[in-house]
KOLKE-315618 format. One line per field, with one value per residue (C-alpha): x, y, z. Coordinates in steps of 0.2 Angstrom, whole numbers. Layout:
x c(X; ...) .
y c(Y; ...) .
z c(Z; ...) .
//
This chain:
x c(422; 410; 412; 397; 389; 385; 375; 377; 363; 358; 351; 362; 379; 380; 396; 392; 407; 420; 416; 417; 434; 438; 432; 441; 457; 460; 450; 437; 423; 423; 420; 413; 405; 391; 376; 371; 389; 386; 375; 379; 382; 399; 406; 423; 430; 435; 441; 434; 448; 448; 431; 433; 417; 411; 404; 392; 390; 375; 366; 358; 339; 328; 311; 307; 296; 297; 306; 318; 337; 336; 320; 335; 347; 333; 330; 350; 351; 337; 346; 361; 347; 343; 363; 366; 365; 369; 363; 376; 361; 371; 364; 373; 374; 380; 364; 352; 340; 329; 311; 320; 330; 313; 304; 318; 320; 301; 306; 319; 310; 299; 313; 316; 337; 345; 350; 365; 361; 379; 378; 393; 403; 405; 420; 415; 402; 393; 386; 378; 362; 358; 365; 354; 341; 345; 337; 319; 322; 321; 337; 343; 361; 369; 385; 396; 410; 418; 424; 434; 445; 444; 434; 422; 429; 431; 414; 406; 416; 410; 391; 394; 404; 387; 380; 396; 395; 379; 384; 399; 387; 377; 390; 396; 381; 376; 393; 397; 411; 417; 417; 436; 441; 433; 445; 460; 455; 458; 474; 477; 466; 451; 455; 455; 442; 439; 425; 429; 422; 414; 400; 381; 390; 381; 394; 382; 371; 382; 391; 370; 369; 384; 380; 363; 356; 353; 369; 373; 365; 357; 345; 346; 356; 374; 386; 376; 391; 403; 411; 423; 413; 418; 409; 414; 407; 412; 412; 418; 426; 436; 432; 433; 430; 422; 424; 412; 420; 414; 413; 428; 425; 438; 450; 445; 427; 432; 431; 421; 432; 418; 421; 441; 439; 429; 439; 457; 443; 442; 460; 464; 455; 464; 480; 475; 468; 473; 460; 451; 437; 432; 416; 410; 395; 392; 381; 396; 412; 429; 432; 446; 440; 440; 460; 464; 456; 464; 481; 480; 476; 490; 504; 497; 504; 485; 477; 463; 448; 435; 418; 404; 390; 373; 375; 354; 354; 367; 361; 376; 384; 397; 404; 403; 418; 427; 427; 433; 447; 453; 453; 460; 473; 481; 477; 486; 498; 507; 493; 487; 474; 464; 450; 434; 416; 401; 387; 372; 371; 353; 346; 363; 368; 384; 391; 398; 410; 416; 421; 428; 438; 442; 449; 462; 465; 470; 479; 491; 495; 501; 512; 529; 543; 556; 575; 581; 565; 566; 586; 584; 569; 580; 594; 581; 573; 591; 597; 581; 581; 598; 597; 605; 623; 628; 642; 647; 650; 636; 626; 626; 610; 617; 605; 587; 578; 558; 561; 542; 524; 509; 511; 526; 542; 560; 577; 587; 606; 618; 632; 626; 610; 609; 610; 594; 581; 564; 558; 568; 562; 544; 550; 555; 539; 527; 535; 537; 517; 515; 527; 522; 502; 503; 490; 481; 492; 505; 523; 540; 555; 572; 587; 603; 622; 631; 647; 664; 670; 688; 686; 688; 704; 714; 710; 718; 734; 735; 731; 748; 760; 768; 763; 778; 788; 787; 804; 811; 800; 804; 823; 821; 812; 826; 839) .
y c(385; 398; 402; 403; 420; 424; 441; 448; 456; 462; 478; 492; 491; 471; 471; 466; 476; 469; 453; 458; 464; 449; 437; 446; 448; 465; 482; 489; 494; 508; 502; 514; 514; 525; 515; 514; 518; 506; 513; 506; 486; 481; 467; 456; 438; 430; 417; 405; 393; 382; 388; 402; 412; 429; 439; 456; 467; 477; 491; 489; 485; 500; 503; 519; 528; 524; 540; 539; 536; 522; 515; 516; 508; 493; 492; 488; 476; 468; 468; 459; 445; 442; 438; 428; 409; 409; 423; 426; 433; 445; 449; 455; 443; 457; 465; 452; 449; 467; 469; 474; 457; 448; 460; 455; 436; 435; 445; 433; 419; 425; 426; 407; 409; 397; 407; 404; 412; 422; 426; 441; 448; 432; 435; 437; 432; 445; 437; 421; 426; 434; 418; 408; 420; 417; 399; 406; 415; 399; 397; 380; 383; 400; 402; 411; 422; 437; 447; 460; 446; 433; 419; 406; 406; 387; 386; 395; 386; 370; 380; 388; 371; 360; 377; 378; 360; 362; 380; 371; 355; 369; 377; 361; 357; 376; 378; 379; 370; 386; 395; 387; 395; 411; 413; 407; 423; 436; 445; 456; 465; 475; 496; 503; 518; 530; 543; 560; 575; 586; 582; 580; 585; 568; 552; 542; 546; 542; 527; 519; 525; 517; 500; 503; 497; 507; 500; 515; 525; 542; 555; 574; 573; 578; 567; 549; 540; 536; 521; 519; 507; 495; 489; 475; 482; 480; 494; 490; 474; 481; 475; 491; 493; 506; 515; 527; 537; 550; 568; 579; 597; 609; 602; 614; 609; 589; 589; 572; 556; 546; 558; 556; 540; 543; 554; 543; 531; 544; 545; 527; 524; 537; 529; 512; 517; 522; 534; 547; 554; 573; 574; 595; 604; 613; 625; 630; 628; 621; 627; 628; 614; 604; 611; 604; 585; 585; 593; 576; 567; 572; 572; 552; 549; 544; 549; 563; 565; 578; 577; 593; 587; 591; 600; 597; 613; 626; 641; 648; 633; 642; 651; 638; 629; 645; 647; 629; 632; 646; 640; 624; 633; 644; 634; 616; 620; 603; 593; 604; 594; 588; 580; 587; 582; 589; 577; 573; 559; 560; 559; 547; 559; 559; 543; 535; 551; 550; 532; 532; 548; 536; 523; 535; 544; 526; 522; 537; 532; 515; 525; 521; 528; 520; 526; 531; 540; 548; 554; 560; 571; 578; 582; 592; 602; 606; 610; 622; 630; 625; 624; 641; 643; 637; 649; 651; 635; 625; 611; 598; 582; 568; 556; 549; 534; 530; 521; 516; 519; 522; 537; 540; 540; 546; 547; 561; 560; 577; 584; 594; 590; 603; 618; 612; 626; 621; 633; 620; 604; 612; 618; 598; 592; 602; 596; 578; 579; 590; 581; 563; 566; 565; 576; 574; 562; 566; 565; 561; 569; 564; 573; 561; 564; 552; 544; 550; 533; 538; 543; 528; 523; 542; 540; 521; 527; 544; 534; 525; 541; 552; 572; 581; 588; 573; 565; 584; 586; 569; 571; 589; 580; 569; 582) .
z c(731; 736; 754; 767; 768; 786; 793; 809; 816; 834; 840; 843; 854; 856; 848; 828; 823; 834; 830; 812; 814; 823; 812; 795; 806; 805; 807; 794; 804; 815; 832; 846; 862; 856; 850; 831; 824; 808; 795; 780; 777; 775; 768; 769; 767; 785; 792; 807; 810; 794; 787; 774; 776; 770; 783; 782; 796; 797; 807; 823; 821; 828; 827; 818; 806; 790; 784; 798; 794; 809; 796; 780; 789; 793; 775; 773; 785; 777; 760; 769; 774; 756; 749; 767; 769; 789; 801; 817; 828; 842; 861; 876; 889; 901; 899; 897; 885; 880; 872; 857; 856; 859; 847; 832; 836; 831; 815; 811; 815; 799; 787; 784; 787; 798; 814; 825; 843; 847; 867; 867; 880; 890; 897; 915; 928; 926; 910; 918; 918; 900; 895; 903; 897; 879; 879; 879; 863; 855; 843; 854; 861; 863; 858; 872; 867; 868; 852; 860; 870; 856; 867; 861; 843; 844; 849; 836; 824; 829; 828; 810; 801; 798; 788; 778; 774; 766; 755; 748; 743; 737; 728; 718; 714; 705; 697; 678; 671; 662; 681; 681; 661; 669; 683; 678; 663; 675; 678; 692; 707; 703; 700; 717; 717; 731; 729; 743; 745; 758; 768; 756; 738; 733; 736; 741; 727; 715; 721; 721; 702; 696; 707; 699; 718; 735; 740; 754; 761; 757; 761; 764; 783; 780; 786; 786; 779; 791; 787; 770; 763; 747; 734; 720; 702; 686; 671; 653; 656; 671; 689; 701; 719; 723; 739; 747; 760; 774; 770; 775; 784; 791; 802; 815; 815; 816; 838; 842; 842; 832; 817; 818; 817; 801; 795; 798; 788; 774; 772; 773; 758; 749; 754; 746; 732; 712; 706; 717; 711; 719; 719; 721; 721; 706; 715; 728; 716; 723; 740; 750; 759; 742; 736; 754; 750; 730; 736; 749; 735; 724; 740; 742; 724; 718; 700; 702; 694; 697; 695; 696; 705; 704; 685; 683; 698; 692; 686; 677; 671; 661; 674; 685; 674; 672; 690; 692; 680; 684; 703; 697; 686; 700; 715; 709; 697; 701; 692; 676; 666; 677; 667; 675; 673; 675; 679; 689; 699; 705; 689; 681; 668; 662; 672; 656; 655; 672; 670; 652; 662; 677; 667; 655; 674; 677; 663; 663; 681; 672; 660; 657; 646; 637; 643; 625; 621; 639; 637; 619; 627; 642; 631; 619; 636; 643; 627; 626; 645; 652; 672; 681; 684; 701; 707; 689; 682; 673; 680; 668; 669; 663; 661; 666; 669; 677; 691; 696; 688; 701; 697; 685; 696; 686; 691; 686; 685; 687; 692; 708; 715; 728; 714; 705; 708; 710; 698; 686; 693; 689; 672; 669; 677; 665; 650; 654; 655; 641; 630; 636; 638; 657; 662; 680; 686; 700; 694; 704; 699; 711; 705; 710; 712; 696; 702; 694; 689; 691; 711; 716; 705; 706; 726; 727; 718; 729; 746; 747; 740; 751; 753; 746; 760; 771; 770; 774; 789; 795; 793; 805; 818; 820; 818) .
//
């Protein structure tokens, strides 16, 4: 059953992200004391008691010209209205009611959307008045609550129920019988796809021109993205959700708290995702700045692709990619083969690369290696390039088996662990992606100690025998 689709709106600072948070039970949206932190709209199943809904939260409406990012974050919120069956219309009861709530309750009115009128921050006296207030904006009973103390949820339950009623008739009604064969045909969660960078290298841009919609936000202010915002899409067949994330300076030059915040966003989404695409400026090349985000990447265990931006503007294309190469080449050895493509996501060229990239990133994340195939290979390599001597005596590997995929874990057995160089763990890491096809993905290697299986059984028949000498020394104490 489809859940009911509900937006939140209200101007800036009433609390439309705290409720968000509240109502999907945990915290996606950044919340912040500063006005107009929500840009972008985000989107996320909830949960209100027994009703399953779907809730959006949006920008704060402003008034603005119409070139003004506050006017492209209107437009957003206006593309929420347009997917949303319910509208959770947000004031500040503390603060009474403003000319701008006026000013958009007359706009709503005009949208033909039934409207539930959400009096917030009701948690104290102080909020007696504005709630009296809200009557003469002419949505019938305010619903009091507070989302930041989780008060009033009941109430607006019993306000949201009737609306939810109605989709799910709604619902029953539009549904095809092969909706059911559909479902029960797909296996597994969607591929997991965050898109990082630094600041204006063009995210944005090119999370819109895969959507094929003005999803998020753009324009030529750096930094407009400050949520990790997901979007459901599908691409060949594969459902994928994408993730577009804020741009990440220097750690130096992070000093406010709001961008923290969107950087601990920014990281987040690398940590729960598969395939990271980094996204560069062809015009500026692969900065040290962009080594720092791929090598976090890579430390996070996640499949990296890299994609050259903005391709239409490079002057010297050539030695833009032999720049990247070489950069590539010295500065993350522990990934060589990065797949890297050159496209322009302003103008949507060469998207179908970067996908059908995205998805064998994907795939060789996946991969796994039988254990005969692996231990005929790490006899061949040993027998090849022995490991060092350790005090003189050899080091022998025993055996090896992969122990996870995502990325391609392996266990490697031996005699002493400890007198493995790295140079050697290295040695075996470059050819098990050369000889197994494993370029661009991160690989694990964990050497471990192999039991002696007669320790156990020489110790159990030495524990209970007598040191020589004993019966001797015995026999002079008593003496």
């Amino acid at each position: 059953m489809r859940p009911l689709t509900v937006a939140i709106i209200g101007r800036p600072n009433v609390g439309k992200s705290t409720l968000f948070n509240r109502l999907a039970g945990r915290k996606l949206a950044l919340v912040h004391e500063a006005p107009g932190v929500t840009r972008d709209r985000r989107e996320a199943e909830a949960q209100l008691h027994d009703l399953r809904l779907r809730v959006i939260d949006t920008a704060g409406l402003e008034e603005a010209a119409p070139e003004a990012l506050e006017s492209r974050m209107r437009r957003q919120t206006e593309r929420a209205l347009q997917s949303a069956d319910l509208v959770l219309f947000l004031i500040d009861a503390r603060a009474g009611l403003t000319a701008l709530d006026r000013h958009f309750a007359r706009w709503l009115r005009r949208q033909d959307l039934p409207v539930v009128l959400v009096a917030n921050k009701c948690e104290g006296r102080a909020a007696e008045a504005g709630l009296a207030e809200a009557y003469g904006l002419g949505f019938g009973d305010p619903v009091p609550l507070s989302a930041e103390h989780d008060l009033g949820f009941s109430d607006l339950r019993d306000a949201v129920a009737p609306f939810a009623e109605t989709a799910a008739e709604t619902a029953a009604e539009e549904a095809l019988p092969e909706d059911a064969e559909t479902a029960e045909g797909e296996a597994g969660g969607p591929l997991q796809l965050a898109i990082v960078g630094r600041p204006n290298v063009g995210k944005s841009t090119l999370v819109n021109r895969l959507v094929g919609e003005d999803r998020v936000l753009t324009g030529p202010e750096a930094g407009i993205t400050r949520d990790a915002i997901a979007v459901q899409w599908s691409y060949r067949g594969q459902e994928i959700q994408l993730v577009d994330t804020a741009g990440l300076r220097k750690r130096a030059k992070v000093a406010e708290k709001l961008e923290r915040m969107s950087v601990d966003d920014t990281l987040r989404a690398i940590r729960f995702a598969q395939v990271v695409v980094l996204v560069l400026d062809a015009n500026e090349g692969l900065e040290r700045q962009d080594l720092t985000i791929a090598r976090h990447s890579v430390d996070e265990g996640r499949a990296l692709v890299i994609a050259l931006n903005k391709w239409d503007a490079c002057a010297d294309r050539e030695a833009a990619l032999r720049q990247l190469e070489d950069r590539l080449e010295r500065s993350l050895p522990q990934v060589r083969g990065l797949p890297k493509v050159a496209i322009s996501a302003l103008e949507g060229r060469h998207l179908d690369r970067l996908m059908d990239a995205v998805l064998a990133a994907y795939r060789v994340w996946n991969a796994r290696v039988p254990t005969g195939e692996l231990n005929r290979w790490l006899e061949a390599v040993t027998e090849a390039h022995p490991p060092p001597l350790s005090k003189g005596r050899k080091v022998r590997l025993k055996y090896a088996t992969q122990m996870k995929t995502r990325p391609p874990s392996y266990a490697i057995f031996c005699s002493r662990p400890a007198a493995i160089p790295a140079s050697y763990l290295r040695y075996l890491e470059n050819q098990l992606r050369s000889d197994f096809k494993l370029d661009g993905t991160p690989i694990r290697i964990a050497l471990r100690k192999g039991e002696n299986p007669y320790a156990k059984t020489q110790g159990a028949k030495t524990q209970g025998a007598p040191r020589r000498g004993t019966k001797k020394r015995e026999a002079r104490k008593r003496v």
